[in-house]
C-alpha positions, 0 to 999 in steps of 0.5 A: 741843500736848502736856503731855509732854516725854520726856527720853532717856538716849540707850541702846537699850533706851529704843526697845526697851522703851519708856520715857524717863529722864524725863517731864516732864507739866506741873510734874512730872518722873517719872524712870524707873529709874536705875543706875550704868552709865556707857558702858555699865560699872558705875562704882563696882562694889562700892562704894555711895557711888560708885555713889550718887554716879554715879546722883544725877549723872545724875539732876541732869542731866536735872532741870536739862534739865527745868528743876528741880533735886536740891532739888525732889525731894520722893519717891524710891524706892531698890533696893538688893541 
């Protein structure tokens, strides 16, 4: 039995290009790039607290999918134009 568990955003580029939102391989959970887009919109287009705030949302989602949760992050690395 495999180690990896794949967690999907459900968008097509997933197939298209190859990757998970997440991977979960034994206690880690590795997530994938993350942005703001939502049903395929941006939400909170010129605002960064909302496009945070959407994004960290996300996030959450598939760590308690995962079986973790925000407070067990321990690295994070951040885009910003």
């Amino acid at each position: 039995m495999s180690d990896r568990i794949k967690y999907s955003s459900g968008v097509i580029w997933e197939d298209i290009v190859g990757y998970s939102r997440a991977v979960k391989i034994k206690d880690r959970i590795l997530i994938s790039g993350t942005t703001s887009i939502v049903e395929g919109k941006i939400v909170g287009e010129n605002d960064p607290y909302i496009q945070t705030k959407t994004i960290i949302d996300k996030l959450e989602v598939v760590l308690l999918l995962a079986g973790s949760k925000l407070e067990d992050v321990v690295r994070l690395r951040v885009y910003v134009t």
